[in-house]
N, C-alpha and C positions, 0 to 999 in steps of 0.2 A: 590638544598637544600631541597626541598618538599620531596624528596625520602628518605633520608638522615633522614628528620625528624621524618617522619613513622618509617624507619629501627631502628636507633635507639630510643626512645621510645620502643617499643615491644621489642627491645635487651635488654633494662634496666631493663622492665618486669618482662621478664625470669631470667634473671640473680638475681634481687633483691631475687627472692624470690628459685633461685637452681634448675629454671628449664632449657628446652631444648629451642633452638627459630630454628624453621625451616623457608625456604624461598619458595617460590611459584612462579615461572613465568605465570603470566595469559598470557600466547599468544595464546588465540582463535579466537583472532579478525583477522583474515588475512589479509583484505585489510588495516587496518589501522595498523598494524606491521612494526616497522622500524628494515629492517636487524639489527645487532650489537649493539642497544641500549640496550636489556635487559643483554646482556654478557659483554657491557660497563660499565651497573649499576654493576653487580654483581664483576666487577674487582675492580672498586673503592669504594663500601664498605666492600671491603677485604682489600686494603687501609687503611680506617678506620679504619679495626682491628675486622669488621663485619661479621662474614661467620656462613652459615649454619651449625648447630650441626648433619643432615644428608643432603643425597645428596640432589639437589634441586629438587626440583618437577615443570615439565613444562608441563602445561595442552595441549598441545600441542599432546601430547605422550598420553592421555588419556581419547580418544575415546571411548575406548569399556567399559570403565566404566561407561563414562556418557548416552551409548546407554543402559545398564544395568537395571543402575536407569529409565530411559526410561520407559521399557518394562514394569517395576515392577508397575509402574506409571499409565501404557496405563491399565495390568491386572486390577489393580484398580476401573479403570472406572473416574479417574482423570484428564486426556490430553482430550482437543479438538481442531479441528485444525480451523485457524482463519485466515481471507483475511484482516483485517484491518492492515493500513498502520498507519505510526505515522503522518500525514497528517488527517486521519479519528478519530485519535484520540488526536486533538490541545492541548484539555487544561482539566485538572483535570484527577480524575482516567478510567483507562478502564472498561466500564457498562454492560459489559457481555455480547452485542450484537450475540457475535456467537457463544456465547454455545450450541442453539437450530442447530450449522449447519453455514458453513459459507456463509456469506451472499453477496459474489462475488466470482469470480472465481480466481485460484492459481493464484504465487505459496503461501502458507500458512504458517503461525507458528505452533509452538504447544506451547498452554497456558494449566497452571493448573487450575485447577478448584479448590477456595479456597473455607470451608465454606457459607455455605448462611449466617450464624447469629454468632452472636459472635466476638469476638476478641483476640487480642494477648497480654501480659504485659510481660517484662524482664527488669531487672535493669544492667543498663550498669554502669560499674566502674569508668569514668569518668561521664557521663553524665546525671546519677539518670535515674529513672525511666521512661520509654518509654510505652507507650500504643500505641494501633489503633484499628479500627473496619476493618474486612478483605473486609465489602461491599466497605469501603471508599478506601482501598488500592489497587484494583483490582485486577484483576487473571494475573498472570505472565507470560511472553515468557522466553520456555524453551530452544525448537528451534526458530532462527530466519527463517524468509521468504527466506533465502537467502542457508540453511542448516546448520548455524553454531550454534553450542550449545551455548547456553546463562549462561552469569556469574554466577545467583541464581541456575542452577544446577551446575556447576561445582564447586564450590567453596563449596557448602554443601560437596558432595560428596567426595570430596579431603580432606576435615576438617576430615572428618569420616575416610577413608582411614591413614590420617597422623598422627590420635589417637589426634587431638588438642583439648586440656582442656582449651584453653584459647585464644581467637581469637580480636588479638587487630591492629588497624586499622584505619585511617584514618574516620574522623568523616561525609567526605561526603559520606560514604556508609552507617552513621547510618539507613537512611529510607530504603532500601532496606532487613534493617536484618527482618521484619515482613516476608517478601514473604519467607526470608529461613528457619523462625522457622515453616513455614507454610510446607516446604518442611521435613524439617527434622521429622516434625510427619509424614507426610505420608508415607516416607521412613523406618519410625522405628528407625533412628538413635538417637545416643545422645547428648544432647545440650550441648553446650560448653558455657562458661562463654564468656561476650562479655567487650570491653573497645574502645573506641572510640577515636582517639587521635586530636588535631587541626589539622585544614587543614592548609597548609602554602598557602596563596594568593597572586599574584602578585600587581605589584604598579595599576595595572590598578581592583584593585579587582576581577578578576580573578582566578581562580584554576594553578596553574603551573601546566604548560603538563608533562608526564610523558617523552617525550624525551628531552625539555627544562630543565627539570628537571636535567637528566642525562647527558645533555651536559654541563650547569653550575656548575655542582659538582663537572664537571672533572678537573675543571679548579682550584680548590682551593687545597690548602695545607690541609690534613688532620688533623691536633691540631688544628687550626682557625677554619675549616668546624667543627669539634668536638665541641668545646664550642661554635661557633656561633648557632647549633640546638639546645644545652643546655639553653642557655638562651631562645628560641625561645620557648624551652619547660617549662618554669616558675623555668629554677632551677639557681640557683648562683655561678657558677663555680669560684673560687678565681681569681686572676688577674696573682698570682704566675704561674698556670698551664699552662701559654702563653710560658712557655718556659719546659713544662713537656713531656713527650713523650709519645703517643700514649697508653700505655698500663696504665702509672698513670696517662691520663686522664679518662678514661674507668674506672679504679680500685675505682677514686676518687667520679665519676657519679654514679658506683652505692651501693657503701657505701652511698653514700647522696642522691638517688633516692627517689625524691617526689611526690609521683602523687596525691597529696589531691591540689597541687596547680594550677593542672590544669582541676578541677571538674568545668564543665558547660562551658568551652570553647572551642568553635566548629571551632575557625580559630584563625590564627594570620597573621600580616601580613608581607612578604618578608622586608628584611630592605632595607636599600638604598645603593647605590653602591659607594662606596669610591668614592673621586672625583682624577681624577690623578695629 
C-alpha cells in the first residue's frame, strides 16, 4: 500500500494540474534487489489504472550517465575519495575527516565536497519551508565503498535527463533533498519544484519495505486499494465509489484532488487488517 500511496499522490499531481507523471526504477542497489518486485510493482499499478506517460526509466541502464556527471564533478575539484565506514561514522553528520586525504586504506567512496559556509532553503509544497546549514548536513557519497553509484547522484541526474518540473515523493527522502540541491548547482542543472508526500508506516511504526510493500498491493482488488490510499492521503472519496470502476474512481480523485489537506504531514499510518 506504501507504493500505491506514493504512486498515486504524484499521479493526482500531474493529472490535477495536465501534466505528464513519469515512473523511475531505482535498481542500483544490487545486492538488496529482489528479482521481479520492481516489474510486480509496475504490473499492479497498471492494475490501478497507473502507468507511465513515457517509457520507464531504470537507473540500472544508466551508468554512463552517472559516470558523466562524475567526471564533470572530479574536473571541478568537488569528489574526494573517503575510507570511512558507517560504523566510523555512528551518529550525527559526516565532519569532513577525509577531505585532506583518506585516512585508511581502500576500498573508498567518492563524496562531494559541499560548501564550507552557508546553506540551503526551498519550499516544499506539502511541507513549507525546509532550510539547513551544508556544514550540519555533511558531504555526500556519490559512489559507495563497494563501486555502486549512490541515490543523490542518480536521481538528480535522471530528474534533469527526464526534463522533471516537479518531483514529488515520499517525505522520508525530504532530508536528503539538501545534498541534491547541493548537486544540482554544481552540475548546472535546473531545479525542480519539490512535494513531499506522507510516508505510510507499518503497525510496528516502521516504514513499509518496498518489496512488502509490493507483495501486499498484489493481494488487493484495485477500487479498495484506490480509495483505501485516498483516504490515507486526507481526501474523501464517497461511499458510492465502492461499487464504481477503476477509471470514475481516478476521474472522481482528481476533480477533487486536495493537497492543502495534507500540508505538514510526514506519515500516516498502515490501517489494520480486516479481521477474517
Amino acid at each position: 500500500m506504501g507504493s500505491l500511496l506514493t504512486a498515486l499522490g504524484s499521479w493526482l499531481d500531474a493529472r490535477s494540474r495536465h501534466g505528464r507523471w513519469l515512473l523511475r526504477i531505482e535498481d542500483l542497489d544490487t545486492p538488496r534487489s529482489q528479482p521481479g518486485i520492481a516489474q510486480a510493482l509496475l504490473t499492479t499499478l497498471a492494475r490501478c489504472g497507473l502507468e507511465s506517460d513515457e517509457t520507464v526509466l531504470w537507473q540500472s541502464q544508466r551508468h554512463g550517465a552517472y559516470e558523466g556527471a562524475l567526471q564533470q564533478l572530479q574536473r571541478a575539484g568537488l569528489l574526494y575519495p573517503c575510507s570511512c565506514t558507517r560504523r566510523d561514522i555512528a551518529q550525527g553528520a559526516y565532519d569532513g575527516r577525509c577531505r585532506q586525504g583518506p585516512q585508511g586504506p581502500g576500498p573508498h567512496s567518492l563524496r562531494l565536497r559541499l560548501p564550507d559556509r552557508g546553506g540551503f532553503i526551498f519550499e516544499d509544497a506539502l511541507q513549507g519551508t525546509q532550510r539547513g546549514d551544508w556544514a550540519a548536513l555533511g558531504d555526500p557519497v556519490l559512489v559507495r565503498r563497494d563501486g555502486l553509484f549512490a541515490y543523490q547522484l542518480a536521481v538528480v541526474v535522471d530528474d534533469a535527463f527526464q526534463r522533471i518540473s516537479d518531483v514529488v515523493r515520499g517525505a522520508d527522502l525530504l532530508s536528503a533533498t539538501g545534498w541534491q540541491l547541493a548537486l544540482i548547482d554544481a552540475l548546472g542543472l535546473p531545479q525542480p519544484r519539490y512535494a513531499h508526500l506522507p510516508v505510510l508506516l507499518g503497525m510496528d511504526g516502521q516504514k513499509l519495505s518496498k518489496s512488502r510493500s509490493a507483495a501486499a498491493l498484489d493481494t488487493l482488488e484495485p477500487v479498495p486499494a484506490l480509495l483505501q490510499a485516498l483516504r490515507l492521503l486526507q481526501q474523501q472519496p464517497p461511499a458510492q465509489l465502492g461499487n464504481a470502476s477503476i477509471q470514475q474512481v481516478l476521474e472522481w480523485a482528481i476533480e477533487q484532488w486536495n493537497p492543502s489537506a495534507l500540508s505538514g504531514i510526514a506519515n500516516v499510518n498502515e490501517p489494520p487488517t480486516p479481521a477474517d
